[in-house]
HTML snippet that shows the backbone in 3Dmol.js (N, CA, C, O; Angstrom):
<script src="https://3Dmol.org/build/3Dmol-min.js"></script>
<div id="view" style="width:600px;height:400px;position:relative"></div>
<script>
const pdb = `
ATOM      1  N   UNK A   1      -9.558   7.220  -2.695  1.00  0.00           N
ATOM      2  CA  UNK A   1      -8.745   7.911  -1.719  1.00  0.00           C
ATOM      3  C   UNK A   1      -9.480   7.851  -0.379  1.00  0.00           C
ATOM      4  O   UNK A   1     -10.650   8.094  -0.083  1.00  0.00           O
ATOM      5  N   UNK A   2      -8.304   7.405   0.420  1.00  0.00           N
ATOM      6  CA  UNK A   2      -9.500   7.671   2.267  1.00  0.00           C
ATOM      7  C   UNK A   2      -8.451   8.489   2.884  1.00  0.00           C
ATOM      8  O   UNK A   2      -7.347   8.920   2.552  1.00  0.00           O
ATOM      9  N   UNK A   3      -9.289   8.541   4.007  1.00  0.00           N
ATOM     10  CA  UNK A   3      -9.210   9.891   5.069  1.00  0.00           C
ATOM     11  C   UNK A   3      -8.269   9.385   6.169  1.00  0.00           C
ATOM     12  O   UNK A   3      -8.353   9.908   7.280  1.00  0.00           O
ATOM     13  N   UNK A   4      -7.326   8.347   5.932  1.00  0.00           N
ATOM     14  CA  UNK A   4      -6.698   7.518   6.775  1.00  0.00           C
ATOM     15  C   UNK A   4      -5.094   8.036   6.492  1.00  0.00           C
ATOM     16  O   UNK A   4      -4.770   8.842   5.620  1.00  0.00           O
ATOM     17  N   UNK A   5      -4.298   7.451   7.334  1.00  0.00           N
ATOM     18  CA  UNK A   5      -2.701   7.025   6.991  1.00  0.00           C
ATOM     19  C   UNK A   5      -2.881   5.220   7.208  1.00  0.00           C
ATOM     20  O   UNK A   5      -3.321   4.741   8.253  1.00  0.00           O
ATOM     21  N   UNK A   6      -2.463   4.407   6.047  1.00  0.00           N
ATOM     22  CA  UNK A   6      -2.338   3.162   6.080  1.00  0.00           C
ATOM     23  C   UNK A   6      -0.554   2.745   6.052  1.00  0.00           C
ATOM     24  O   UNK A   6       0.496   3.256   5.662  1.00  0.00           O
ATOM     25  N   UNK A   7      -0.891   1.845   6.540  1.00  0.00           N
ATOM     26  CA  UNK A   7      -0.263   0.919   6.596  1.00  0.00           C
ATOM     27  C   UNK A   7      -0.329  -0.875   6.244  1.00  0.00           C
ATOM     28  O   UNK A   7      -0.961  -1.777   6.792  1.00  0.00           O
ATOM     29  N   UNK A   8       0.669  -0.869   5.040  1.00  0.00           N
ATOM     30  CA  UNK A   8       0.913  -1.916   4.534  1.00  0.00           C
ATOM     31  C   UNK A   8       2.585  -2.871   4.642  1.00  0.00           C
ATOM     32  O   UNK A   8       3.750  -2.478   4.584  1.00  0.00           O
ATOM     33  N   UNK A   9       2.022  -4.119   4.803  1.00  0.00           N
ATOM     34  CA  UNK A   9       3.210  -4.880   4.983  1.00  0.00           C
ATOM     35  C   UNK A   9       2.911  -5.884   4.422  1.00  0.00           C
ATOM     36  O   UNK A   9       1.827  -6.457   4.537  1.00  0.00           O
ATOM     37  N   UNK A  10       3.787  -6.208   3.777  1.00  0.00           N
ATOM     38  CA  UNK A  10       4.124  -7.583   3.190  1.00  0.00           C
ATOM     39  C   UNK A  10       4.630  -9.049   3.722  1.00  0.00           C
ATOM     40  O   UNK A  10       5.803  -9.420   3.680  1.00  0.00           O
ATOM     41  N   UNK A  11       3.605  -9.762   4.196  1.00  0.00           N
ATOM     42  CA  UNK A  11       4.047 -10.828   5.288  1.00  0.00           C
ATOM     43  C   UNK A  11       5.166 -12.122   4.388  1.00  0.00           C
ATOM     44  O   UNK A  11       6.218 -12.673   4.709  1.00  0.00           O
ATOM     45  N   UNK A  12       4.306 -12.191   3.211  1.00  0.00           N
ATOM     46  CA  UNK A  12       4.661 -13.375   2.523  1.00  0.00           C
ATOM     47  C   UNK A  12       4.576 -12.938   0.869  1.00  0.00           C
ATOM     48  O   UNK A  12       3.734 -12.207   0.348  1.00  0.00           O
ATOM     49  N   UNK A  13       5.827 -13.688   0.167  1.00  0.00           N
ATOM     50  CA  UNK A  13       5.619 -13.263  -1.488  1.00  0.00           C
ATOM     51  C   UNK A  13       6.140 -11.983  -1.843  1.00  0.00           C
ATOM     52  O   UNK A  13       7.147 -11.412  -1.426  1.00  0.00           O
ATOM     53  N   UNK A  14       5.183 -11.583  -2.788  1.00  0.00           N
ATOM     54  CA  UNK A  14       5.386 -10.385  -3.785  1.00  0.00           C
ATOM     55  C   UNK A  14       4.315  -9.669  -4.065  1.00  0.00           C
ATOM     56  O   UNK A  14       3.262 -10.302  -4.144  1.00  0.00           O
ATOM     57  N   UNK A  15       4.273  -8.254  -4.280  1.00  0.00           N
ATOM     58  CA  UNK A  15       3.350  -7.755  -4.645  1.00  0.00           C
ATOM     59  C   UNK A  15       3.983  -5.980  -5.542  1.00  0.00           C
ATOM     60  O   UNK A  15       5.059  -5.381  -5.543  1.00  0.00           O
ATOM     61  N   UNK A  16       3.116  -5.817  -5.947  1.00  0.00           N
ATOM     62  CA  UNK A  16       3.661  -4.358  -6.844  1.00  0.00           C
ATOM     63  C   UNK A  16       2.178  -3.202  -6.056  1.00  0.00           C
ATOM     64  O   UNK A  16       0.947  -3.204  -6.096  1.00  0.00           O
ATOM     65  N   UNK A  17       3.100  -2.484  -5.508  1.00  0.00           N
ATOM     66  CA  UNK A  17       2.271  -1.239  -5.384  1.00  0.00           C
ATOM     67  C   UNK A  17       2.514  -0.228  -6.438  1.00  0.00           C
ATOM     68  O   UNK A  17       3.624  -0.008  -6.921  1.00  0.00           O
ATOM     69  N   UNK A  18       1.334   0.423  -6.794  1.00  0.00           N
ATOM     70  CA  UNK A  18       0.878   1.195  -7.626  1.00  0.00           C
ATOM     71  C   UNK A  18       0.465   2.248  -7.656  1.00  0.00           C
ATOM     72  O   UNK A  18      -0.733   2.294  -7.937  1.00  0.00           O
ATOM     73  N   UNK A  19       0.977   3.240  -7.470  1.00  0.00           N
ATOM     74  CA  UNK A  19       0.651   4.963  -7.476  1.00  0.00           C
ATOM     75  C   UNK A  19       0.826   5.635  -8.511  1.00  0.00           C
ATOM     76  O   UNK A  19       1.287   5.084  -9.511  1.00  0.00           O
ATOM     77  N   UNK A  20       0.538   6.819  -8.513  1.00  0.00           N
ATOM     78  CA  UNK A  20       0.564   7.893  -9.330  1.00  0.00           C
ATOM     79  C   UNK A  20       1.823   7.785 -10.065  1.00  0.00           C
ATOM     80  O   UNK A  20       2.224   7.596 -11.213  1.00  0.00           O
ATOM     81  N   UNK A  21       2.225   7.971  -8.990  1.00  0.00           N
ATOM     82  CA  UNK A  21       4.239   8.242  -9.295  1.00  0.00           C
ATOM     83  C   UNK A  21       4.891   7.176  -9.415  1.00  0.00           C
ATOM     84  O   UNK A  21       6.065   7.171  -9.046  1.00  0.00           O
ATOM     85  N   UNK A  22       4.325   6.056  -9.935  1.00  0.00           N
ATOM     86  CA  UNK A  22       5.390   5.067 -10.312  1.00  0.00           C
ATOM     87  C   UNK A  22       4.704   3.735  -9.486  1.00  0.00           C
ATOM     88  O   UNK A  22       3.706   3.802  -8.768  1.00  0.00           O
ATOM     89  N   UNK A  23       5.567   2.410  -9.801  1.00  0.00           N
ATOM     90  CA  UNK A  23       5.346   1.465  -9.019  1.00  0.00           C
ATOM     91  C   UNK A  23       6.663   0.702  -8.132  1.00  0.00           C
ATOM     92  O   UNK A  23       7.843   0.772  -8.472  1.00  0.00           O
ATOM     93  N   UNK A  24       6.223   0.086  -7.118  1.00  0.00           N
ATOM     94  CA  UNK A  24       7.228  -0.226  -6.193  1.00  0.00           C
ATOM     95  C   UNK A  24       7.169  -1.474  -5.664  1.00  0.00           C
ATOM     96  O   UNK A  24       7.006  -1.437  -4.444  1.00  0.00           O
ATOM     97  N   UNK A  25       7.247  -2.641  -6.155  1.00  0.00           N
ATOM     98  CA  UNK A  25       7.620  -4.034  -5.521  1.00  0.00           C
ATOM     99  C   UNK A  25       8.295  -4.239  -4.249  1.00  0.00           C
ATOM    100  O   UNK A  25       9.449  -4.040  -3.871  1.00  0.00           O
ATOM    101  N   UNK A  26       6.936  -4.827  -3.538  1.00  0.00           N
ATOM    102  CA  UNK A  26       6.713  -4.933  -2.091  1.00  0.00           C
ATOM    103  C   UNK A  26       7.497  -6.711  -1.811  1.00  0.00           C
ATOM    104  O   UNK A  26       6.940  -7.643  -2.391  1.00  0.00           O
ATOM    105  N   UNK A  27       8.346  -6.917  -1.210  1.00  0.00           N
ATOM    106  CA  UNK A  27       8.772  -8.215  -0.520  1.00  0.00           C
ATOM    107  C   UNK A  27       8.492  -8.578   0.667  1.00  0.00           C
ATOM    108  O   UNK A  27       8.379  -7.689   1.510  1.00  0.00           O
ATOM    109  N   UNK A  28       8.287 -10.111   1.096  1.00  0.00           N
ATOM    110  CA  UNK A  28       8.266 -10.257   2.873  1.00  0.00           C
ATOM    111  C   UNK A  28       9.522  -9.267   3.618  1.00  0.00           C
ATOM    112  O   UNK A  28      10.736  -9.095   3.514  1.00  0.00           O
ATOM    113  N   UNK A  29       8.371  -8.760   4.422  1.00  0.00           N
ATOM    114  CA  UNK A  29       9.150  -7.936   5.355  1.00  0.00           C
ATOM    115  C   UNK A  29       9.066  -6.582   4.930  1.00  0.00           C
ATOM    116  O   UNK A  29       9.283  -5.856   5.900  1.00  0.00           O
ATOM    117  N   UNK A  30       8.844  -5.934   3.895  1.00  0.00           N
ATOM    118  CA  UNK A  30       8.973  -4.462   3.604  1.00  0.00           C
ATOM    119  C   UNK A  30       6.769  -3.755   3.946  1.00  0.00           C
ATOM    120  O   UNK A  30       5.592  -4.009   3.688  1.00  0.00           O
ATOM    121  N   UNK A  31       7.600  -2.912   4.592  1.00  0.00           N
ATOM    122  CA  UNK A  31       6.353  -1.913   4.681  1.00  0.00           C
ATOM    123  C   UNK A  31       5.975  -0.592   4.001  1.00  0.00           C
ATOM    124  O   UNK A  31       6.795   0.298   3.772  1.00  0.00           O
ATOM    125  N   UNK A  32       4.750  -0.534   3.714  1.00  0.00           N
ATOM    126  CA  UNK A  32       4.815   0.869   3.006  1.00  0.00           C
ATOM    127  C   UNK A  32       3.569   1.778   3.757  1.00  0.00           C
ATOM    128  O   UNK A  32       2.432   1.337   3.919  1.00  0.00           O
ATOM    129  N   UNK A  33       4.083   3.316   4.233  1.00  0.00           N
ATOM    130  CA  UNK A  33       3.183   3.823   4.887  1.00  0.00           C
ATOM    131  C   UNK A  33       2.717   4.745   3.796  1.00  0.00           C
ATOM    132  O   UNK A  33       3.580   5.000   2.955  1.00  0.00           O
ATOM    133  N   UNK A  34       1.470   5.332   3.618  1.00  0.00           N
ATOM    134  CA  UNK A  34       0.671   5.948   2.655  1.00  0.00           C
ATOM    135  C   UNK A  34      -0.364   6.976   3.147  1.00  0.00           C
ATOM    136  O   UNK A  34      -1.079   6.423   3.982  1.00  0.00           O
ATOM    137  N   UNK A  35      -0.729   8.287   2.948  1.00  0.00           N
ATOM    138  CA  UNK A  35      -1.595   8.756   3.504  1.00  0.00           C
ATOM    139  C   UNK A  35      -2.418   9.385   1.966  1.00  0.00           C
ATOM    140  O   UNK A  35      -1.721   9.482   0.956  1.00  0.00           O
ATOM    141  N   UNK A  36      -3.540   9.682   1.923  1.00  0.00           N
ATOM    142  CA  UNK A  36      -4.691  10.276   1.001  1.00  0.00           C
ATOM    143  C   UNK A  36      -3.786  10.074  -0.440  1.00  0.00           C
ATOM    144  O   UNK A  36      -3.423  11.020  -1.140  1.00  0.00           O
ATOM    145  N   UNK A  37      -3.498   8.602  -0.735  1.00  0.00           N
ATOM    146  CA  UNK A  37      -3.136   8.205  -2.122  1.00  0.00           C
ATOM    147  C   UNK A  37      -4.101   7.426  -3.227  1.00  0.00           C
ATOM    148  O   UNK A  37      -4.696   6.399  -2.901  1.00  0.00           O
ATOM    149  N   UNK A  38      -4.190   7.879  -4.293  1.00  0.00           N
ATOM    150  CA  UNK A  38      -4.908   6.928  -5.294  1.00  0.00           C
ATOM    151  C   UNK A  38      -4.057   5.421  -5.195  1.00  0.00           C
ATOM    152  O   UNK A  38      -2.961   5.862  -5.541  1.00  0.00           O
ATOM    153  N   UNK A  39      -3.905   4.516  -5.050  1.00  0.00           N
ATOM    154  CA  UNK A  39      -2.776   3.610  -5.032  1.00  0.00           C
ATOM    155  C   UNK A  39      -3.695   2.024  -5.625  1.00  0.00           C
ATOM    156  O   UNK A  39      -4.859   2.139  -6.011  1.00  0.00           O
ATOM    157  N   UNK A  40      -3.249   1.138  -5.622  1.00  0.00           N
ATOM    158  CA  UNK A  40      -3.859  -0.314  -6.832  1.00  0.00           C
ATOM    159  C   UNK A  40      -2.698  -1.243  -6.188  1.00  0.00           C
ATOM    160  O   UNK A  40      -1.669  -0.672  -5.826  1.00  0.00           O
ATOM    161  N   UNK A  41      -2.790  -2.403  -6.054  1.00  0.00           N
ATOM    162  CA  UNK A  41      -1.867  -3.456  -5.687  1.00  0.00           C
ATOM    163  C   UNK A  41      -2.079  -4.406  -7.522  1.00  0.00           C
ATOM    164  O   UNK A  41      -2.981  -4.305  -8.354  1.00  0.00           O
ATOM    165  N   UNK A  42      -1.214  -4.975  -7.521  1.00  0.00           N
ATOM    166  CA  UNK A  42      -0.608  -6.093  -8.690  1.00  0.00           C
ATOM    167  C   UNK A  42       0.372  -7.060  -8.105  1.00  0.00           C
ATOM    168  O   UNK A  42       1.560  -7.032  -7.786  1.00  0.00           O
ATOM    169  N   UNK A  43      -0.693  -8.003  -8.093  1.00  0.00           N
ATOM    170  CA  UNK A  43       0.307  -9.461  -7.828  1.00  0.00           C
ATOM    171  C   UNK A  43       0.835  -9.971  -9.583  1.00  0.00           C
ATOM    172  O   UNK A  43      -0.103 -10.175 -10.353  1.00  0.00           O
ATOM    173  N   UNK A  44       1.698 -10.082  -9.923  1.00  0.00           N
ATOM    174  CA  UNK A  44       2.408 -10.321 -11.092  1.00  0.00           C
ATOM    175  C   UNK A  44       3.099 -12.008 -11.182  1.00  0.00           C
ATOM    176  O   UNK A  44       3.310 -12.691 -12.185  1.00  0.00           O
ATOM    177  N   UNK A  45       3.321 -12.311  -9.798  1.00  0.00           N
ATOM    178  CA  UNK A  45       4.409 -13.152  -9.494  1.00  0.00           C
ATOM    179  C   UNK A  45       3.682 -14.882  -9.966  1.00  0.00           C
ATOM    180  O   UNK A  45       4.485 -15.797 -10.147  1.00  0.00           O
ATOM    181  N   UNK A  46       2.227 -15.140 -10.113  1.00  0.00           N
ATOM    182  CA  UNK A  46       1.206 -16.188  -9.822  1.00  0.00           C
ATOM    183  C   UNK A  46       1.911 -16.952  -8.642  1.00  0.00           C
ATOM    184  O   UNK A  46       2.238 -18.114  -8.884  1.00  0.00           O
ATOM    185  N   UNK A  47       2.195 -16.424  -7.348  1.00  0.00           N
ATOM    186  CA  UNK A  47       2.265 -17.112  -5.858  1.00  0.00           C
ATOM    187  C   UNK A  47       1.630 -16.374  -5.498  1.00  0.00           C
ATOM    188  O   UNK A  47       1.537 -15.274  -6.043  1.00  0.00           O
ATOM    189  N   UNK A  48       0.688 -16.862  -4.012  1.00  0.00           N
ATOM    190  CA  UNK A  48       0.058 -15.945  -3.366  1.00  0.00           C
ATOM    191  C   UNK A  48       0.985 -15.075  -2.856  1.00  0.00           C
ATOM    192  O   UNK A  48       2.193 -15.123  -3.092  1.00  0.00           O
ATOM    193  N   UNK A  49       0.133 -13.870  -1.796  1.00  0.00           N
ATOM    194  CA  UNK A  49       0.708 -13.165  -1.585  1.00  0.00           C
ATOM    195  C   UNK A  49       0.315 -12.706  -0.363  1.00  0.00           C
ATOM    196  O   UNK A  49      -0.874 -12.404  -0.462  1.00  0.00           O
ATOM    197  N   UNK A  50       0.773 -12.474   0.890  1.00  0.00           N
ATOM    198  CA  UNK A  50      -0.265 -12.504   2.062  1.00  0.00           C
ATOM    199  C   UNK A  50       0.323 -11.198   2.236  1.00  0.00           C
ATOM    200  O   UNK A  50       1.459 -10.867   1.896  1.00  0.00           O
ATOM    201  N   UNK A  51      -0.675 -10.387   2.875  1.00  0.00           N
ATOM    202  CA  UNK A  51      -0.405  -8.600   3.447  1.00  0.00           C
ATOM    203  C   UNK A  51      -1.278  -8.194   4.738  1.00  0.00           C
ATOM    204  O   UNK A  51      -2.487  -8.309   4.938  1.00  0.00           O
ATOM    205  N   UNK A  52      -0.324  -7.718   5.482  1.00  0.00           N
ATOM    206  CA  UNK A  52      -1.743  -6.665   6.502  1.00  0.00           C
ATOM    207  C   UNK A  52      -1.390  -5.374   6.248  1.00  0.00           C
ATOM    208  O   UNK A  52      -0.433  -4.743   5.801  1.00  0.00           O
ATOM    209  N   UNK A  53      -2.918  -5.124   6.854  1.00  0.00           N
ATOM    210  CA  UNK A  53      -3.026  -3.898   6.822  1.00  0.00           C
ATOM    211  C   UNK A  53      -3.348  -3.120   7.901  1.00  0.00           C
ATOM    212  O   UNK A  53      -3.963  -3.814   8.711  1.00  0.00           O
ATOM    213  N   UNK A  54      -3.195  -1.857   8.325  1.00  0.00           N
ATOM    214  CA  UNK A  54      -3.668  -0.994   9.445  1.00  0.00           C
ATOM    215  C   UNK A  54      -3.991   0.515   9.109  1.00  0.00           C
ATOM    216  O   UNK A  54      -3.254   1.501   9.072  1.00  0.00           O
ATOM    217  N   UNK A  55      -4.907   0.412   8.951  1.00  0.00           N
ATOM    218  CA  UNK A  55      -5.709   2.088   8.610  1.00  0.00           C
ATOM    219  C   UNK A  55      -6.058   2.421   9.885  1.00  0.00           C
ATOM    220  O   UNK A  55      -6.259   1.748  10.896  1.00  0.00           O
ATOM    221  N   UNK A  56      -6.107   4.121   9.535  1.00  0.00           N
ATOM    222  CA  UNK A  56      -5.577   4.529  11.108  1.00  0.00           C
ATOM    223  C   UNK A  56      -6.497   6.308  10.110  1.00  0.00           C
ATOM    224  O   UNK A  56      -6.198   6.854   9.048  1.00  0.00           O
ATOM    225  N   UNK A  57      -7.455   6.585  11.010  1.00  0.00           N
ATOM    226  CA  UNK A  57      -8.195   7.655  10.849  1.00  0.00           C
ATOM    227  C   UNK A  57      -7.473   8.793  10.553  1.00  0.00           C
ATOM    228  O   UNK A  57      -6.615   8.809  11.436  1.00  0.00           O
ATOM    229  N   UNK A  58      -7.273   9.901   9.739  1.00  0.00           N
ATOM    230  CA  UNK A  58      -6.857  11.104   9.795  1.00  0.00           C
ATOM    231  C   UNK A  58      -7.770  12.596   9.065  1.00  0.00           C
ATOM    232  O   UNK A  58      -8.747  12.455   8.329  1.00  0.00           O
ATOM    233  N   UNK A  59      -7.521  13.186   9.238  1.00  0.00           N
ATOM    234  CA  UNK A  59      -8.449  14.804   8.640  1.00  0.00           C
ATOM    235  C   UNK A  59      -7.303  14.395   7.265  1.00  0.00           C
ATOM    236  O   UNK A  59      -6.226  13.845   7.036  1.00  0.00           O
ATOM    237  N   UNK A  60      -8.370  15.070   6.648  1.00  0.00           N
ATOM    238  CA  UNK A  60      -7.910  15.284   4.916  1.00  0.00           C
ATOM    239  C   UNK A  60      -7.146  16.314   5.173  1.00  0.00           C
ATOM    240  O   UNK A  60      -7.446  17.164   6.011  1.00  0.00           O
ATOM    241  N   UNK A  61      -5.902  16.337   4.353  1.00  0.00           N
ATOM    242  CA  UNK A  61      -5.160  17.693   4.060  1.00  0.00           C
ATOM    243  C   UNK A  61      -5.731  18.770   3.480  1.00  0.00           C
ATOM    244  O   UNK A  61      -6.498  18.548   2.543  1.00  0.00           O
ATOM    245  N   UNK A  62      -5.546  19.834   3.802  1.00  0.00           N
ATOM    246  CA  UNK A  62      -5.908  21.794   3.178  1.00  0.00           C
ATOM    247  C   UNK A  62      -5.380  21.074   1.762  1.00  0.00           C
ATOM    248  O   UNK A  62      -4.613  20.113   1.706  1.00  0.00           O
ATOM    249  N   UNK A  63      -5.875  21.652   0.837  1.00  0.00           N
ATOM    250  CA  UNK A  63      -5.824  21.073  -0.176  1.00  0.00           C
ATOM    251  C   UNK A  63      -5.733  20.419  -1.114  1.00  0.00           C
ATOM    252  O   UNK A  63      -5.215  20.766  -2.176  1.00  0.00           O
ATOM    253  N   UNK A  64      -6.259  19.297  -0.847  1.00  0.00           N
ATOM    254  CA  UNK A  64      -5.822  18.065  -1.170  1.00  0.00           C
ATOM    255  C   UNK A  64      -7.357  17.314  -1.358  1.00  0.00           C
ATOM    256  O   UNK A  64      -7.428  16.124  -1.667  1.00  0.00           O
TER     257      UNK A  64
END
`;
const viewer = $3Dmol.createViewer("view");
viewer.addModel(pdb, "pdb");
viewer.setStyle({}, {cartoon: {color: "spectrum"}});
viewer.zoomTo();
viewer.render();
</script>
């Protein structure tokens, strides 16, 4: 877990994001914003898979 809000996008391919709560297959063009998550990527597809990313500093949440 980090102290960030990220940001993920999917430039090219496929990919499976992976959280707590389930998983969510990422396509070119879809973004996923995330803040203080356990989270895992899974490429499943055997094509690459190209992604950026942008982490972006934040204070941890009151309880969390």
């Amino acid at each position: 877990m980090t102290d960030t809000v990220d940001y993920a996008l999917c430039l090219e391919g496929e990919i499976w994001a992976v959280l707590d709560e389930g998983e969510t297959l990422m396509k070119a063009g879809d973004v996923m914003i995330q803040r203080g998550t356990f989270h895992a990527w899974s490429n499943r597809s055997g094509q690459p898979c190209r992604m950026a990313f942008v982490l972006i500093d934040a204070d941890r949440l009151k309880n969390h």
